[in-house]
C-alpha positions in Angstrom: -23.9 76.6 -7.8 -22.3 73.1 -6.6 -20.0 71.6 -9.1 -20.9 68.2 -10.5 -18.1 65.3 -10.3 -14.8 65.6 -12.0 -14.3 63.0 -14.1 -10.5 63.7 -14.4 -9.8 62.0 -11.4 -10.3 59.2 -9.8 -13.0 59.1 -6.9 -11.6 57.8 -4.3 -15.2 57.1 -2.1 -15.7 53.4 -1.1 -19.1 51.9 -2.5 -21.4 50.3 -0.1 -20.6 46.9 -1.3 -17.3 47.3 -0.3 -18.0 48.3 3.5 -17.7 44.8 5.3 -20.6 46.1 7.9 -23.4 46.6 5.3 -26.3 45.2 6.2 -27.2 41.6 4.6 -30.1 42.5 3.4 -28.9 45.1 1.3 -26.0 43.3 -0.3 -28.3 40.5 -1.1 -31.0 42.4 -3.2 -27.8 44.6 -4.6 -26.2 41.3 -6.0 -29.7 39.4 -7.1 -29.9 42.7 -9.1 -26.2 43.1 -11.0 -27.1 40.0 -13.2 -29.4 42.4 -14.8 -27.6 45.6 -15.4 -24.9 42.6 -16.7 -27.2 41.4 -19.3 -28.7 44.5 -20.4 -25.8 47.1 -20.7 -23.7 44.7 -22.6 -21.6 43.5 -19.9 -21.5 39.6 -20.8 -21.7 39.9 -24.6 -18.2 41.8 -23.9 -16.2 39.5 -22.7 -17.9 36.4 -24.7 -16.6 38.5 -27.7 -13.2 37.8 -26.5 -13.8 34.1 -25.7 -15.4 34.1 -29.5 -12.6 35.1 -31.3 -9.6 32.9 -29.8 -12.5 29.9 -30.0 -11.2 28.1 -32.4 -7.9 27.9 -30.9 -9.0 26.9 -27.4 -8.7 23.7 -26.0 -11.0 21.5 -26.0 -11.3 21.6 -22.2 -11.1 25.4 -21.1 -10.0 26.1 -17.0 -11.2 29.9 -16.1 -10.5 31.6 -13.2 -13.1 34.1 -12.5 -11.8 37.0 -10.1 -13.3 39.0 -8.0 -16.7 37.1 -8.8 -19.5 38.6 -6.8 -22.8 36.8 -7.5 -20.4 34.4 -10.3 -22.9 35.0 -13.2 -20.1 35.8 -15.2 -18.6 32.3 -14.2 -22.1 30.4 -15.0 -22.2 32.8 -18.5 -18.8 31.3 -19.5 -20.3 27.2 -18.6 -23.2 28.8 -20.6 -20.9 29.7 -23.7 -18.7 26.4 -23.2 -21.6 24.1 -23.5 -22.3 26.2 -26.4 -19.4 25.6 -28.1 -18.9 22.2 -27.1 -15.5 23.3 -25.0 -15.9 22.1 -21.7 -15.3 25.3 -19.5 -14.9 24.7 -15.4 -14.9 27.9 -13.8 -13.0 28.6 -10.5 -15.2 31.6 -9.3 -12.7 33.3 -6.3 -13.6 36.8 -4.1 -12.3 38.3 -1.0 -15.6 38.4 0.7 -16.7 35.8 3.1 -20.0 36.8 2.7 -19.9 37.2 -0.6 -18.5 33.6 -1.7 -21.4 32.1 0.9 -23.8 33.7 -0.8 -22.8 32.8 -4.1 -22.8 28.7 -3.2 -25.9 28.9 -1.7 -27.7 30.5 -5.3 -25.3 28.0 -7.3 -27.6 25.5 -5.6 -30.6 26.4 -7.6 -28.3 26.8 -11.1 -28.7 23.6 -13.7 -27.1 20.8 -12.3 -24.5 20.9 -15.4 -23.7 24.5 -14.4 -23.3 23.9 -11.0 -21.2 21.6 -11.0 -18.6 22.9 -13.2 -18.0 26.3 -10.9 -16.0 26.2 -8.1 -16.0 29.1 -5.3 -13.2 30.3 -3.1 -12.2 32.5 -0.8 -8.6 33.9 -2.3 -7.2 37.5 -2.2 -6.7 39.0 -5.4 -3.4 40.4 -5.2 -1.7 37.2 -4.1 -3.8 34.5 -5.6 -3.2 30.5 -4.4 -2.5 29.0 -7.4 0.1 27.6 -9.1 1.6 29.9 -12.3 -0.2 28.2 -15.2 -2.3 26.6 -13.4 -5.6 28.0 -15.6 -5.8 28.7 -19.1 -7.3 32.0 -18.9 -7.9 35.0 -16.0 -11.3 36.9 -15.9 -12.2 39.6 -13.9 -15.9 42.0 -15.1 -16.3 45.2 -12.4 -13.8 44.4 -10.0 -11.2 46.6 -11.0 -12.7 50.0 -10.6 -12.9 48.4 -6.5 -9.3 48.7 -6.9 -6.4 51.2 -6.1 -3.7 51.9 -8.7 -1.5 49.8 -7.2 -3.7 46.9 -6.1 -4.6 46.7 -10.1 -1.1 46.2 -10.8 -1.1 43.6 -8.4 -4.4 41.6 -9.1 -3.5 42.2 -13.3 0.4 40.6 -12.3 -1.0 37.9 -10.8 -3.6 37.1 -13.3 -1.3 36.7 -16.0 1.1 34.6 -13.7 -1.6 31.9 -12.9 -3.2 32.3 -16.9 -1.4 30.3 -19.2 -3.0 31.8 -22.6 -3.5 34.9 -20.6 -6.4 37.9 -19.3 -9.5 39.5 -19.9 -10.5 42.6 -18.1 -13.9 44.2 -18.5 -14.6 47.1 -16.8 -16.6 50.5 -17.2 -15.6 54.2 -18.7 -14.8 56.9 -16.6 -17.0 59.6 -18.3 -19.7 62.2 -17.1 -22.4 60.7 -19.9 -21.9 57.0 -18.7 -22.2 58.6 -15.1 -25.5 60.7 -15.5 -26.9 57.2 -17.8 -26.3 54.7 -14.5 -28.1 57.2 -12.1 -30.9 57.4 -14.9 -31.1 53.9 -15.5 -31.1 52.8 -11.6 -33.6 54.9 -10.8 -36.3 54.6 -13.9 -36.1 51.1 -12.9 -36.0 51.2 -9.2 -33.2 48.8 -8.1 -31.8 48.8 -4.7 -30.5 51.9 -2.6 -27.5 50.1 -2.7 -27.4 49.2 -6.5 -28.4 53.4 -6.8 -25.6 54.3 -4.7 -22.9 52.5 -6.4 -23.5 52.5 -10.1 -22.7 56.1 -10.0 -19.8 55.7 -7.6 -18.4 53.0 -9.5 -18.1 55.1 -12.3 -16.0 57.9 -11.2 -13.8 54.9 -9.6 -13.3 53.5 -12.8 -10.2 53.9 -14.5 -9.8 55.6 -17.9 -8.2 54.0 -21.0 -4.7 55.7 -20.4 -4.9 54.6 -16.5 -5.8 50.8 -17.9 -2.7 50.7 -20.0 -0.2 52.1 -17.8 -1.7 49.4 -15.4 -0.9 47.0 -17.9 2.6 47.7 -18.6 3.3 48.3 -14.8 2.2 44.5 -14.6 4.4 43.2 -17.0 2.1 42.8 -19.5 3.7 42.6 -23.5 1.0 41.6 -26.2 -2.2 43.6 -24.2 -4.8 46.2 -25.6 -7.7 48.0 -24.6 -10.7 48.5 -26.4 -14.3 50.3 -26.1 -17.7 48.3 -25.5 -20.9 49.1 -25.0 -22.2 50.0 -22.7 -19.4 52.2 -21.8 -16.7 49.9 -20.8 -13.2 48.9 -21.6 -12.0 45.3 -22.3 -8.6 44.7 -21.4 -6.7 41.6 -23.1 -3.6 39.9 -23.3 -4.5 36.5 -25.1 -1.8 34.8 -26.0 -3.4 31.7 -28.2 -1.1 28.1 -29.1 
């Protein structure tokens, strides 16, 4: 009998999304498709809960930086909430890939004007991020981190809070065998991409547990942080420090 993944480890398998040679095509439809799974399995409503709670003690004008942003529907969620709020969010939306970031202007294009204009993309690597220390008010990053080694999430998380002057939000997914088995269910009742079946279950035995999250955090140099469940199976990391 083959044993099924351990889920007390880290996988250490890359995802396709990460290989730089993947074809187009297939990291196109793969990111057209995320949005979904976001909106779904909870994955917005998560961090907006954060943003909800320090709302009344938010400036008026609120500068995000959005890391490690993929498609940026997190970014255009966060104008979204803004507008609702009256807080005028602007939203710099920053990811290693090339390909990525080019993609992501050209869909921006077809966003509401009033979204569109108040998110920014950039090209900017993670772990040594070209900003100024204060420079934002908050530091976002949703699924980025399970893409990460140990000690590149120390990094990223360290840099973060330098750049955030109120401070982070992490959202991420559970390591755990029943969040595994429900991605590869939920992928393939609905039928996404070969590259969107591949990696939800990949990304899930990359993700890092709640232990592994706040020894991360106090690596980072972190002080007033905690972790917390969400559905659908994900932890939100935060250190908001509020005026």
């Amino acid at each position: 009998m083959i044993p099924g993944p351990d889920f007390a480890r880290r996988y250490e398998g890359k995802e396709m999304m990460d290989d730089p040679d993947a074809a187009p095509e297939l990291l196109e439809q793969a990111l057209r498709e995320l949005p979904a799974i976001n909106r779904w399995l909870g994955g917005y409503s998560s961090t907006l809960r954060v943003f909800d709670s320090i709302a009344d003690e938010t400036p008026a004008a609120l500068r995000i930086l959005d890391v490690g942003t993929g498609i940026g529907d997190y970014a255009r969620q966060f104008v979204r909430w803004g507008m609702s709020r009256k807080i005028e969010v602007s939203v710099v939306a920053v990811d290693l890939s090339e390909r990525i970031v080019e993609h992501a202007t050209r869909k921006s294009e077809k966003w509401e004007p009033d979204i569109a204009k108040r998110v920014t993309f950039q090209v900017a690597d993670a772990r040594s991020l070209p900003f100024e220390s204060g420079s934002f008010d908050v530091a976002t990053a949703a699924l980025f981190f399970h893409h990460l080694s140990e000690q590149d999430a120390v990094m990223v998380l360290r840099e973060m809070s330098r750049v955030a002057r109120m401070g982070v939000i992490v959202n991420d997914i559970h390591r755990t065998a029943i969040a595994y088995h429900g991605i590869r269910a939920f992928t393939g009742a609905f039928r996404f991409s070969p590259m969107v079946r591949h990696d939800g279950p990949l990304s899930v035995r990359r993700a890092f547990k709640k232990s592994e999250l706040l020894k991360i955090a106090s690596d980072a140099g972190l002080e007033d942080y905690s972790v917390r469940w969400e559905w659908a199976f994900r932890w939100i990391l935060t250190d908001i420090r509020t005026p």
